[in-house]
N, CA, C and O atoms as CSV, one atom per row, in Angstrom:
chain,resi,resn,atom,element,x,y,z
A,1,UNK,N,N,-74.586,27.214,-26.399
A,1,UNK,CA,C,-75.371,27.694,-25.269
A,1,UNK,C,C,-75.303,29.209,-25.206
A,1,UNK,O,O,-74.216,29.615,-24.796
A,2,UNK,N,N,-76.139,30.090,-25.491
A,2,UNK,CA,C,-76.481,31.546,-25.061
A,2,UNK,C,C,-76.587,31.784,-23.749
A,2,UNK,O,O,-77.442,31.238,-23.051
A,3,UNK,N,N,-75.691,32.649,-23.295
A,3,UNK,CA,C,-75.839,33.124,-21.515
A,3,UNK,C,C,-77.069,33.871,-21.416
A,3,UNK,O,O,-77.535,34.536,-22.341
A,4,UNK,N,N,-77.651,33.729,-20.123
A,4,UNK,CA,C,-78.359,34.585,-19.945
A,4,UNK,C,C,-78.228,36.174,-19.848
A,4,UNK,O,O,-77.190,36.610,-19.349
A,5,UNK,N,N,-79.348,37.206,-20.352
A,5,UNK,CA,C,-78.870,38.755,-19.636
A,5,UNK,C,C,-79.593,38.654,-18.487
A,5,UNK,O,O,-80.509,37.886,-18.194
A,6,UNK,N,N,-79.013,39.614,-17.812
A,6,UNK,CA,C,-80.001,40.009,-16.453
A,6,UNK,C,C,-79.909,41.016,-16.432
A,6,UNK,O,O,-78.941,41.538,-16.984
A,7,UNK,N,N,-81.088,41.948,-15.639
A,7,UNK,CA,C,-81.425,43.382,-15.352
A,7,UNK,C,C,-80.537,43.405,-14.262
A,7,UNK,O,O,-79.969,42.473,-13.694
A,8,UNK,N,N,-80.498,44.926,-14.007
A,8,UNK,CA,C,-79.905,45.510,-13.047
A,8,UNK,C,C,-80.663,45.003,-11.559
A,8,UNK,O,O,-79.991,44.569,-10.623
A,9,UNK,N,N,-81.926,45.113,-11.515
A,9,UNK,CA,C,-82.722,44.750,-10.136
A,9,UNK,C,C,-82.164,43.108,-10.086
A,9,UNK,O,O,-81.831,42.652,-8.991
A,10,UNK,N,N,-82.103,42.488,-10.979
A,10,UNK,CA,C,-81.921,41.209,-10.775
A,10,UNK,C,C,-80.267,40.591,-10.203
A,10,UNK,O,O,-79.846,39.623,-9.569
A,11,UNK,N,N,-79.588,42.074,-11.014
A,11,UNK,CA,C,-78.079,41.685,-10.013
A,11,UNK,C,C,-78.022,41.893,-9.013
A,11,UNK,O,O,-77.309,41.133,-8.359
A,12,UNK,N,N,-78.877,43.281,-8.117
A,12,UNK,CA,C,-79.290,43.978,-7.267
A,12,UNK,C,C,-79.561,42.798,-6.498
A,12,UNK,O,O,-78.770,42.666,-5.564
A,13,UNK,N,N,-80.756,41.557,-6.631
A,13,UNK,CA,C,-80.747,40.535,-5.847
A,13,UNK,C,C,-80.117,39.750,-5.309
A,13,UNK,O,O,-79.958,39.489,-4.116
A,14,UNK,N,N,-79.417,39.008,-6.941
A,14,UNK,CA,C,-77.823,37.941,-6.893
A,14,UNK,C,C,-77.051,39.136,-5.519
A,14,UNK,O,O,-77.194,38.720,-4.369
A,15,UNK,N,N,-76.403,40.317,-5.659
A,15,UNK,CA,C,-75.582,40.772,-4.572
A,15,UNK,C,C,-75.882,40.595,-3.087
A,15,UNK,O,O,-75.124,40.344,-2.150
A,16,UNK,N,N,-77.619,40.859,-3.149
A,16,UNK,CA,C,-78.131,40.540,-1.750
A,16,UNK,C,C,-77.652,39.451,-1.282
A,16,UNK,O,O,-77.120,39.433,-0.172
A,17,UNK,N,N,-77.793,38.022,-2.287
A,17,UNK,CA,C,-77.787,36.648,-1.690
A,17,UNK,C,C,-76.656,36.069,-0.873
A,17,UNK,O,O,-75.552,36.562,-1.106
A,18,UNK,N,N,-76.722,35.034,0.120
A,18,UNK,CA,C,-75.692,34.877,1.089
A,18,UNK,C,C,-74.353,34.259,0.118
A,18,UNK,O,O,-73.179,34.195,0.482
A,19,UNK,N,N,-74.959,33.810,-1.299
A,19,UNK,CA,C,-73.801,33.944,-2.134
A,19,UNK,C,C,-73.930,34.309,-3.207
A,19,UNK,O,O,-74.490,33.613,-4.055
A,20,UNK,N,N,-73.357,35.721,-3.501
A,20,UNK,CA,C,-73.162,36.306,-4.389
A,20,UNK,C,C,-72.315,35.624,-5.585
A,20,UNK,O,O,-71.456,34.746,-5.495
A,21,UNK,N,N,-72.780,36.248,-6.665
A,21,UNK,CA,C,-71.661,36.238,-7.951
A,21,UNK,C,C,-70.501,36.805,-7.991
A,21,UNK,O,O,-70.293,37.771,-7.257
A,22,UNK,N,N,-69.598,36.368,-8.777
A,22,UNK,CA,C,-68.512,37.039,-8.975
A,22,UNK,C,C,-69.009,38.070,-10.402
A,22,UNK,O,O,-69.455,37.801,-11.518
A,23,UNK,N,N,-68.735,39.078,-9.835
A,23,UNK,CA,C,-68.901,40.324,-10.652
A,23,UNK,C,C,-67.638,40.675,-11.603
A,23,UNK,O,O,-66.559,40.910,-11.058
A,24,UNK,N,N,-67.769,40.720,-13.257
A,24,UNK,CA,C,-66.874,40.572,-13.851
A,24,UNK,C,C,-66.872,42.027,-14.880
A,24,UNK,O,O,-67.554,42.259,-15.878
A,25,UNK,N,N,-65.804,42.889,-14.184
A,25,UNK,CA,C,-65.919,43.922,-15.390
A,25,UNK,C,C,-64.846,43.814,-16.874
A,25,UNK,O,O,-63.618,43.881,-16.907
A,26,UNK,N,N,-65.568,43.675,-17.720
A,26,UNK,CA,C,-64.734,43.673,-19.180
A,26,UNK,C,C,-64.308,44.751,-19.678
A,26,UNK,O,O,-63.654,44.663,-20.717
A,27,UNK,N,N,-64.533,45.962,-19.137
A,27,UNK,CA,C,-64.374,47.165,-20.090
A,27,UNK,C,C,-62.809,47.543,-19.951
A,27,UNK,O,O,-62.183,47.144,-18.969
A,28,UNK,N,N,-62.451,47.996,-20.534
A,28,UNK,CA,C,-60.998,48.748,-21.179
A,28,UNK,C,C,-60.384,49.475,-19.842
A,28,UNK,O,O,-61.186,50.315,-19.432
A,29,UNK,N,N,-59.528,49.419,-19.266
A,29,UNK,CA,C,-58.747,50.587,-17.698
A,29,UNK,C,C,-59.364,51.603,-17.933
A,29,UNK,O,O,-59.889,52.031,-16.905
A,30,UNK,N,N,-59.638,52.459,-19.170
A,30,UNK,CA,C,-59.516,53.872,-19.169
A,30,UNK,C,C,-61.165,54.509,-19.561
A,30,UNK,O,O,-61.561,55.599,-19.976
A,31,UNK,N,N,-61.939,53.044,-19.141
A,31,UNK,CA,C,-63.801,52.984,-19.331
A,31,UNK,C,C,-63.810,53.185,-17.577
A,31,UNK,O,O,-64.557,54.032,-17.086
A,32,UNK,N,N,-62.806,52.225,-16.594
A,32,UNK,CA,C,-63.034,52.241,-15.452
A,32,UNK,C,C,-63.224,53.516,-14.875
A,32,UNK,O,O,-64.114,53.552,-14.025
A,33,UNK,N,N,-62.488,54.817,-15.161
A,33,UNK,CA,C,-62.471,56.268,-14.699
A,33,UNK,C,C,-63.931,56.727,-14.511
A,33,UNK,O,O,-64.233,57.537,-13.634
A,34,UNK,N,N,-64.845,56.175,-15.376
A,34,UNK,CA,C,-66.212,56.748,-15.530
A,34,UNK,C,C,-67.195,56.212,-14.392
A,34,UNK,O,O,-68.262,56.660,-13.970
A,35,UNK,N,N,-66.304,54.882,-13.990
A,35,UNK,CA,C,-67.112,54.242,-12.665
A,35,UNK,C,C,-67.090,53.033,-12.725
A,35,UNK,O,O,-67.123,52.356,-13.753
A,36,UNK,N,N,-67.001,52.461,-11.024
A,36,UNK,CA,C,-66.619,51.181,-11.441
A,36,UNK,C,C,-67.454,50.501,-9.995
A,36,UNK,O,O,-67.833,51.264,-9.106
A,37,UNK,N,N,-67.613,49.409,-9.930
A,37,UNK,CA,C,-68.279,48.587,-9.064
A,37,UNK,C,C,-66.878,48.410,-7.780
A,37,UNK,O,O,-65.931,47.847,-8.329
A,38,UNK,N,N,-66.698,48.606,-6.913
A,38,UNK,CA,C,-65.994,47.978,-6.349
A,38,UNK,C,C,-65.627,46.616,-6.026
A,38,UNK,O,O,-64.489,46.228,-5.761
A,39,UNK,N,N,-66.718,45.898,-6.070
A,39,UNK,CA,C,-66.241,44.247,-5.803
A,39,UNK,C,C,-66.077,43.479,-6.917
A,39,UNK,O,O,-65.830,42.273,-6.909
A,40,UNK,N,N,-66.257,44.385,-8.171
A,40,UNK,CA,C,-65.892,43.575,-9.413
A,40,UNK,C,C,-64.388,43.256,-9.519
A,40,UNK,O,O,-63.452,43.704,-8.857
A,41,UNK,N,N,-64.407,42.198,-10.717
A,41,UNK,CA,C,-62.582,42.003,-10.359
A,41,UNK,C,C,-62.918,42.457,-12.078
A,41,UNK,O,O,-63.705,42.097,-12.952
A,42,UNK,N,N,-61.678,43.570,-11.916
A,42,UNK,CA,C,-61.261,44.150,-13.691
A,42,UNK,C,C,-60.643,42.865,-14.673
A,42,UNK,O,O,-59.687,42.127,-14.435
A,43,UNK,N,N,-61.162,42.878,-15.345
A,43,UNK,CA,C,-60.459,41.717,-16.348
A,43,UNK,C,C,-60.678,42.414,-17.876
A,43,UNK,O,O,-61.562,41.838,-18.509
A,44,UNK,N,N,-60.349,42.997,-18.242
A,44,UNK,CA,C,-60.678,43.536,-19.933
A,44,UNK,C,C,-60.774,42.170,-20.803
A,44,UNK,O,O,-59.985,41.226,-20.782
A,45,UNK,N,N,-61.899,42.314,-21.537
A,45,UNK,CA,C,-62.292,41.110,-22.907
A,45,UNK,C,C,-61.052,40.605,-23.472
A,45,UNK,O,O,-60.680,39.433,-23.523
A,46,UNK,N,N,-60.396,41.776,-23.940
A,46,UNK,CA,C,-59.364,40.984,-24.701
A,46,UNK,C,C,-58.030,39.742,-23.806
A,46,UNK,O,O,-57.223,38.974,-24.331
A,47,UNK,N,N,-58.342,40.064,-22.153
A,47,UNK,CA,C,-57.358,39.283,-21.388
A,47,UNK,C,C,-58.205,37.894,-21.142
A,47,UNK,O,O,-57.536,37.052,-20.543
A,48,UNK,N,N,-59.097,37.619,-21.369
A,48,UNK,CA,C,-60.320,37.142,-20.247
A,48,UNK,C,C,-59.434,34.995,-21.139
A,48,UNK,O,O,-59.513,33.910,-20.563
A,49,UNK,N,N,-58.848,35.242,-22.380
A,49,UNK,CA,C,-58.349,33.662,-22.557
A,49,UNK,C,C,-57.018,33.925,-21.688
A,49,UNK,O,O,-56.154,33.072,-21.483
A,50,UNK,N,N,-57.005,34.696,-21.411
A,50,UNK,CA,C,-55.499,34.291,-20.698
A,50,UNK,C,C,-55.237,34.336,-19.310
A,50,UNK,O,O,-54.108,34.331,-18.821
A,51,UNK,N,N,-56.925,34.404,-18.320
A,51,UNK,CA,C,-56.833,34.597,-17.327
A,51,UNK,C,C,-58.090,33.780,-16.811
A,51,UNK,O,O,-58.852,34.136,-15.913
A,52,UNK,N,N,-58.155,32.663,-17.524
A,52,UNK,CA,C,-59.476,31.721,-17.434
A,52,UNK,C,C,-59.284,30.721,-15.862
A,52,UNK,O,O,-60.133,30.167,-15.163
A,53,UNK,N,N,-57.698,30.821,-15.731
A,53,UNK,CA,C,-57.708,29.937,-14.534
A,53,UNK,C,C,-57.621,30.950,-12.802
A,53,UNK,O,O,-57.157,30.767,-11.677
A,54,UNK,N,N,-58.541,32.239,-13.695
A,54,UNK,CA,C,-58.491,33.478,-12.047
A,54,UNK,C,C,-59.782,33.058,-12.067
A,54,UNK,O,O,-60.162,33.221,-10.907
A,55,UNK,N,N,-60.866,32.520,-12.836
A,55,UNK,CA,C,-61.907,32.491,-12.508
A,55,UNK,C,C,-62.812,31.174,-11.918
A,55,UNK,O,O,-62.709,30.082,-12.476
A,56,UNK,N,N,-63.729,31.369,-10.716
A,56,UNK,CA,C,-64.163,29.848,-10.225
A,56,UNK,C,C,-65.277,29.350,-11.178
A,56,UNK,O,O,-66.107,29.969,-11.844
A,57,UNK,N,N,-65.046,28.149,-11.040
A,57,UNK,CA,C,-66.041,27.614,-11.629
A,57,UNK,C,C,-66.954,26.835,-10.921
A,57,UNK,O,O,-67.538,25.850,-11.371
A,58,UNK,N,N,-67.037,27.195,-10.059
A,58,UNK,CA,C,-68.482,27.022,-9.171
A,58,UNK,C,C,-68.947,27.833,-7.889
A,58,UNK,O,O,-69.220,27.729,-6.694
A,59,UNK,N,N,-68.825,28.932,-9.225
A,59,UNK,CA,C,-69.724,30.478,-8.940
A,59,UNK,C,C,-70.022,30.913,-9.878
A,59,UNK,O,O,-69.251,31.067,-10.825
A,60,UNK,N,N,-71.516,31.306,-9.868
A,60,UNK,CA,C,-71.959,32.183,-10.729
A,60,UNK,C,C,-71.019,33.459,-11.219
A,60,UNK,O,O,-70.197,33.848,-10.389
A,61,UNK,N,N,-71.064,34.046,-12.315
A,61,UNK,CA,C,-69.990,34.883,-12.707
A,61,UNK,C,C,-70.999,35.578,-13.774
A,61,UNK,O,O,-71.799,35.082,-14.567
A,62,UNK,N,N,-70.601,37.091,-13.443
A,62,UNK,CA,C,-71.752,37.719,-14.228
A,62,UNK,C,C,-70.759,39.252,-14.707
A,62,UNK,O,O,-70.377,40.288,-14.161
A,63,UNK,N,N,-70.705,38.844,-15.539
A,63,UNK,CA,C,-70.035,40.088,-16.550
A,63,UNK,C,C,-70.942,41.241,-16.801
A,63,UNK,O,O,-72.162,41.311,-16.657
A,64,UNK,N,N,-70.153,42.059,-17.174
A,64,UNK,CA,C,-70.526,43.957,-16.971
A,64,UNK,C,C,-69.372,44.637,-17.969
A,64,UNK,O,O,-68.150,44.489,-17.981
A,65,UNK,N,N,-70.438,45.604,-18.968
A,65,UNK,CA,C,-69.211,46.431,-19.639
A,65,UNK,C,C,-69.999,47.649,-19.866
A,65,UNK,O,O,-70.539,48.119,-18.864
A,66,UNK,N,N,-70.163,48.221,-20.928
A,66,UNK,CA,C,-70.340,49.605,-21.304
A,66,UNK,C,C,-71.893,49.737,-21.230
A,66,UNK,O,O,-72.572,50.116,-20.275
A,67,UNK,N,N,-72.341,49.277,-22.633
A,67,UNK,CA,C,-73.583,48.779,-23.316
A,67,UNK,C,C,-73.945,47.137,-23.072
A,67,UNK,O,O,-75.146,46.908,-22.928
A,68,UNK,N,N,-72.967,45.897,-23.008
A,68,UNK,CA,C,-74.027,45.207,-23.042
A,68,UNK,C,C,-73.476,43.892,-23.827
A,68,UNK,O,O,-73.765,42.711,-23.631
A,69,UNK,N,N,-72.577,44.479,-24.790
A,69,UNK,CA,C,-71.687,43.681,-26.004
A,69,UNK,C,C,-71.114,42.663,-25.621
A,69,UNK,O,O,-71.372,41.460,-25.635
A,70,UNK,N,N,-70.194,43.370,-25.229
A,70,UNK,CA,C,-68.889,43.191,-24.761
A,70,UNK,C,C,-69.158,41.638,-23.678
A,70,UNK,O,O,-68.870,40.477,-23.971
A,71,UNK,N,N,-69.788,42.162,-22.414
A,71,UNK,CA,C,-70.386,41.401,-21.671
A,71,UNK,C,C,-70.607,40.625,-21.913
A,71,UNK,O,O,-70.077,39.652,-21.375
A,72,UNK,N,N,-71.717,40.456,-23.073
A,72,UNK,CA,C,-72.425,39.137,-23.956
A,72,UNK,C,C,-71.712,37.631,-24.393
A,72,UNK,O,O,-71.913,36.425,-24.250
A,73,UNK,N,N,-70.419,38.880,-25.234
A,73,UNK,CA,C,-69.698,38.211,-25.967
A,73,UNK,C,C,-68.644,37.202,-24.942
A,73,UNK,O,O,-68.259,36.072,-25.241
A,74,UNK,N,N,-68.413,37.730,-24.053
A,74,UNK,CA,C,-67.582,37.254,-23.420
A,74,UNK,C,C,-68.079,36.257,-22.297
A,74,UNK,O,O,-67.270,35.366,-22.038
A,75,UNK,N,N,-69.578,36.241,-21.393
A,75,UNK,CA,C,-70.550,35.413,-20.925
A,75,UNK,C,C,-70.277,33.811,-22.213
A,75,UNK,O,O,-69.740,32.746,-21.910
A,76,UNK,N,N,-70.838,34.182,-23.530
A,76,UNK,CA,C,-70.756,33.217,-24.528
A,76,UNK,C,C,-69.373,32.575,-24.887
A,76,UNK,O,O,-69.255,31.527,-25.522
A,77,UNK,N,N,-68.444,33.259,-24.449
A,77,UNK,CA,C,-67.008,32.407,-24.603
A,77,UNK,C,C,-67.022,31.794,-23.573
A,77,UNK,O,O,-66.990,30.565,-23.620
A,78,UNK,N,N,-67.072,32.458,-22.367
A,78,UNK,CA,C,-66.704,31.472,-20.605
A,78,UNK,C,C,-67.674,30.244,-20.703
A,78,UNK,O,O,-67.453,29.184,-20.116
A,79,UNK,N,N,-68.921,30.509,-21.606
A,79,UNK,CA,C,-70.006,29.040,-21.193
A,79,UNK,C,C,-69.483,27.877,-22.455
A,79,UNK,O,O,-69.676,26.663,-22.520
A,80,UNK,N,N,-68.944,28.568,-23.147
A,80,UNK,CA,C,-68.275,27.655,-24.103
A,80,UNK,C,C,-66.826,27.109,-23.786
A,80,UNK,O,O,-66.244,26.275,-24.480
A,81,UNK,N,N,-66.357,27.660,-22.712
A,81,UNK,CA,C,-65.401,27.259,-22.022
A,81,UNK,C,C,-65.390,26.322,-21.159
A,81,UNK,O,O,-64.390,25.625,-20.986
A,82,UNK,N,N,-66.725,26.135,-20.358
A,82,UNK,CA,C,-67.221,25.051,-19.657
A,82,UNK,C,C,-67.568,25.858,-17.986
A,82,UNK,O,O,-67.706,25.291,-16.901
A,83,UNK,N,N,-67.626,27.157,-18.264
A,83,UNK,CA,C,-68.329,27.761,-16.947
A,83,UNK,C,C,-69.489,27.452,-16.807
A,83,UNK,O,O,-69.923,27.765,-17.916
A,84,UNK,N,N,-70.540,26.965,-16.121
A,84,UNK,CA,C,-71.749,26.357,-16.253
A,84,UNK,C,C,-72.454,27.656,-15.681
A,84,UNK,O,O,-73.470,27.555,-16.368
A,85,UNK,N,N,-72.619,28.543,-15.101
A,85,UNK,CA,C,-73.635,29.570,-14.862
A,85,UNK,C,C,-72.891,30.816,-14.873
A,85,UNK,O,O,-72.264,31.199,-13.885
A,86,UNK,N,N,-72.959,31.630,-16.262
A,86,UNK,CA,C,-72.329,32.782,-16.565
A,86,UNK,C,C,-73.420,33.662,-17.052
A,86,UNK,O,O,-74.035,33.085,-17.948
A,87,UNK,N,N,-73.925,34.933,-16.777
A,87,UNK,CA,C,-74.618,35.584,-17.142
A,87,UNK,C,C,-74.027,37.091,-17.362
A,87,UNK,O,O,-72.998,37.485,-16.812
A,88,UNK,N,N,-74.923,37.973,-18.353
A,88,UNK,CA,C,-74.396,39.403,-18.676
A,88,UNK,C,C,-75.153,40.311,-18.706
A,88,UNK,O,O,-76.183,40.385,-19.376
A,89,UNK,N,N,-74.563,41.353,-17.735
A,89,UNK,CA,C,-75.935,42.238,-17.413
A,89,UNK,C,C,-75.819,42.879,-18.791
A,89,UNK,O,O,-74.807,43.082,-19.461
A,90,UNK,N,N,-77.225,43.178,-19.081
A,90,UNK,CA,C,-78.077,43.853,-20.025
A,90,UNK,C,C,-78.076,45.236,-20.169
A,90,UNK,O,O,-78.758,45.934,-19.419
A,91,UNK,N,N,-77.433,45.675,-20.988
A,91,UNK,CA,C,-77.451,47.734,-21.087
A,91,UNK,C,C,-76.436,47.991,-20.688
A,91,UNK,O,O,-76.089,49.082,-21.141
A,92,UNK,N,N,-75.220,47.271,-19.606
A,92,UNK,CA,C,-73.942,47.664,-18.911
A,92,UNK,C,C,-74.271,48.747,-18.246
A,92,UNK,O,O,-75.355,49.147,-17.821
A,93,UNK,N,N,-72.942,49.278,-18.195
A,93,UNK,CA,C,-73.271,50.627,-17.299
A,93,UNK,C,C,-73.817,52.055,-18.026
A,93,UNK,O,O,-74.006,53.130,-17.458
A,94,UNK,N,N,-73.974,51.796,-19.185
A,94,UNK,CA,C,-75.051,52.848,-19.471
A,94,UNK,C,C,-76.144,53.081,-19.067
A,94,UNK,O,O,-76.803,54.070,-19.387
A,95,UNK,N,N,-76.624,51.870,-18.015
A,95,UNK,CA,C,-78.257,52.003,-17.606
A,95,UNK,C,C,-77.615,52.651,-16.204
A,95,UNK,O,O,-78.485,52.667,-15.333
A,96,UNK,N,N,-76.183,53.254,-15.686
A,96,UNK,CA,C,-76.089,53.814,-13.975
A,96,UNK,C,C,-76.581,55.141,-14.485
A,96,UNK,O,O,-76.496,55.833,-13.470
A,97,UNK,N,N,-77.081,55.978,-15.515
A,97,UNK,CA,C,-78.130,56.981,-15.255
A,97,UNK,C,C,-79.616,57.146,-14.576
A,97,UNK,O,O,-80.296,58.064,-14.119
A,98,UNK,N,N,-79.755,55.388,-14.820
A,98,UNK,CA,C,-81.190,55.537,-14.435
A,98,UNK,C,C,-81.234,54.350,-13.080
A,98,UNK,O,O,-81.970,54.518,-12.107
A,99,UNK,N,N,-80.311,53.154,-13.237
A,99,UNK,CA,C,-80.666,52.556,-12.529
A,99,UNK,C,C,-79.171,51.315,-11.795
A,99,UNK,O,O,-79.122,50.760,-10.698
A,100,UNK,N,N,-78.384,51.284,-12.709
A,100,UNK,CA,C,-77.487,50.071,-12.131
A,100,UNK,C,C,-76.810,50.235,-10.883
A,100,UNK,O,O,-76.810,49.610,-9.823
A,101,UNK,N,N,-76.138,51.420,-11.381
A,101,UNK,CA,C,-75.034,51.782,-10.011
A,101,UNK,C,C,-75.621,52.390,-8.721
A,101,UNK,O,O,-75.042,52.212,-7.649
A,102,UNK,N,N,-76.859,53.167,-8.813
A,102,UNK,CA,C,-77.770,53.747,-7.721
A,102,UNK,C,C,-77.619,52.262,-6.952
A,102,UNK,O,O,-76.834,51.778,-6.136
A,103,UNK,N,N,-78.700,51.858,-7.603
A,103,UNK,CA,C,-79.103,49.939,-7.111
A,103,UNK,C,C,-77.996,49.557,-5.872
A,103,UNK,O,O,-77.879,49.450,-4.652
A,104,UNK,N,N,-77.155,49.421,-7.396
A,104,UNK,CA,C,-75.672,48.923,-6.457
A,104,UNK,C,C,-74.935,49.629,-5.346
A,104,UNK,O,O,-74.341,49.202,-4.356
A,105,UNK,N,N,-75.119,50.635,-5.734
A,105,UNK,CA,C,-74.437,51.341,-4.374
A,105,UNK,C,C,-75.113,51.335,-3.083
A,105,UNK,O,O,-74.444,51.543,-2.071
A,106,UNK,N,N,-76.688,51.063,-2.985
A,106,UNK,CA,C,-77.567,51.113,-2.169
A,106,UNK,C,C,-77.139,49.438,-1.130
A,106,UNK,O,O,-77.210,49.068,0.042
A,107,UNK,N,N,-76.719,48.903,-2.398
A,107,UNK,CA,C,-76.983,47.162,-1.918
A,107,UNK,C,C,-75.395,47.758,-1.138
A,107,UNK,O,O,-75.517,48.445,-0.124
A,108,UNK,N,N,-74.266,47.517,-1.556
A,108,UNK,CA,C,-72.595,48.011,-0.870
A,108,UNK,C,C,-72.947,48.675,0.430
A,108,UNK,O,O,-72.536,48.177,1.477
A,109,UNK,N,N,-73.657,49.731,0.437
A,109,UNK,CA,C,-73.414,50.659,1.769
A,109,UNK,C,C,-73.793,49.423,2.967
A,109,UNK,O,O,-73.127,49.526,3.997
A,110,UNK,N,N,-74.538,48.572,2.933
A,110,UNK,CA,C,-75.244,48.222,3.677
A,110,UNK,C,C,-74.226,46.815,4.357
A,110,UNK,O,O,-74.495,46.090,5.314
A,111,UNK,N,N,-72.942,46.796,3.399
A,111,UNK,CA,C,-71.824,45.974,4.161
A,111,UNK,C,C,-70.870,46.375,4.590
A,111,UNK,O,O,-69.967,46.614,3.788
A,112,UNK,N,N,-70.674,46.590,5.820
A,112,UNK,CA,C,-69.622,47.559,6.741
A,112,UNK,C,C,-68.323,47.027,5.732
A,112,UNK,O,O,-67.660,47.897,5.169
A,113,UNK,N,N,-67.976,45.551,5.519
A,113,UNK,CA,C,-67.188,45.120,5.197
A,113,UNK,C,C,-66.421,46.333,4.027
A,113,UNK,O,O,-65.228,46.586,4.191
A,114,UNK,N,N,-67.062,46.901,3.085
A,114,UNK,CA,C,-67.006,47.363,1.575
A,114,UNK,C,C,-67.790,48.900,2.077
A,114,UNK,O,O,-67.651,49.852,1.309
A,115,UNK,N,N,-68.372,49.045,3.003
A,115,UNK,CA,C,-69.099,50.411,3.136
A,115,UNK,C,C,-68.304,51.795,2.647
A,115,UNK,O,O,-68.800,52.784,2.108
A,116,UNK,N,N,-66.522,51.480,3.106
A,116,UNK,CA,C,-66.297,52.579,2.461
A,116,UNK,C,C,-65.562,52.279,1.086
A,116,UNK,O,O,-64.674,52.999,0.628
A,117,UNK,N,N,-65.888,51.497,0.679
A,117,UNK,CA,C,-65.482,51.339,-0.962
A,117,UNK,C,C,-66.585,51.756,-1.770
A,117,UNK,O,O,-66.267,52.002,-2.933
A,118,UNK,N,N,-67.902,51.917,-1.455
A,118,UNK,CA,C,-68.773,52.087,-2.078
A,118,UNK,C,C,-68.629,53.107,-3.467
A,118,UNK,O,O,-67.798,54.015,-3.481
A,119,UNK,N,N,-69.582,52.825,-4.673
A,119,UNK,CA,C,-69.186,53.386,-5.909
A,119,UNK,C,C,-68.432,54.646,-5.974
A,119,UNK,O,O,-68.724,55.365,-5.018
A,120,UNK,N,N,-67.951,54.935,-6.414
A,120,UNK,CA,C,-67.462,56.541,-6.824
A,120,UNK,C,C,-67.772,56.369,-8.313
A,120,UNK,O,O,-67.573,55.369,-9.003
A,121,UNK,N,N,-68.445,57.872,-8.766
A,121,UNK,CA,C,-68.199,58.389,-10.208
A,121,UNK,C,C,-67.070,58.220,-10.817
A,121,UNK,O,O,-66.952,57.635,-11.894
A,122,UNK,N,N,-65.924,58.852,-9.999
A,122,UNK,CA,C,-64.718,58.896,-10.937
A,122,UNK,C,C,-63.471,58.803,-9.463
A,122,UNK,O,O,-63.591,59.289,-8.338
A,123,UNK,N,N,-62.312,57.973,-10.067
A,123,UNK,CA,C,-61.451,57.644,-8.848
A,123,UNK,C,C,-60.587,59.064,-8.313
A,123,UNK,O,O,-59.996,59.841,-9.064
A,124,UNK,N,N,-60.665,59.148,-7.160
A,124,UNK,CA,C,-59.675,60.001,-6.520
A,124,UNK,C,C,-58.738,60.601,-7.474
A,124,UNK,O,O,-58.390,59.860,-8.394
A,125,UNK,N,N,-58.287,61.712,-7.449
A,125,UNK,CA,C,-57.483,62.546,-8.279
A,125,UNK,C,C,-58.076,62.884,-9.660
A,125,UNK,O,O,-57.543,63.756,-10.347
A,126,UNK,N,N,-58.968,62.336,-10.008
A,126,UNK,CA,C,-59.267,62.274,-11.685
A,126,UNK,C,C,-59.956,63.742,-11.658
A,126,UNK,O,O,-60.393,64.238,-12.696
């Protein structure tokens, strides 16, 4: 089974919905400095077999990394794992020049809950 990709507008939606995905970042600790989603839960690719029982399986779960790869690869292990709706955004965060993280940060502000977690470029002190 091939996971689906999804665009950025299309995660932009999934976040709107009264139930969201679990947002899954794969990239490396030291990719996070460059920017990071706040409600994602960090899991790096190479941990993701050894941390299969942090994740639900009846929630959508939608992975995020650099470019796009990474994401892919790892969407295609969890559905081969027996996650039934795993998807990977498309371009990663190379598309927050033009479009992911704007999106996202627009959708965050708008939940008091997370309002002040909203994206940062780069974490405090860096």
């Amino acid at each position: 089974m091939n996971p689906k990709e999804i665009t950025a507008q299309e995660l932009k939606a999934m976040l709107e919905a009264p139930q969201p995905p679990l947002v899954v970042d794969v990239r490396e600790p030291f990719e996070m400095a460059y920017g990071v989603l706040p409600t994602a839960m960090p899991m790096p690719m190479n941990t993701i077999p050894y941390r299969l029982s942090e994740l639900p399986r009846d929630r959508m779960i939608v992975a995020y990394c650099h470019l796009g790869e990474r994401s892919w690869m790892v969407a295609q292990y969890l559905a081969r794992q027996g996650f039934a709706d795993v998807k990977s955004l498309a371009g990663g965060t190379a598309l927050k020049n033009t479009l992911f993280f704007a999106q996202i940060s627009r959708v965050l502000a708008q939940f008091p809950s997370i309002g002040d977690r909203v994206f940062r470029t780069k974490p405090s002190g860096v």
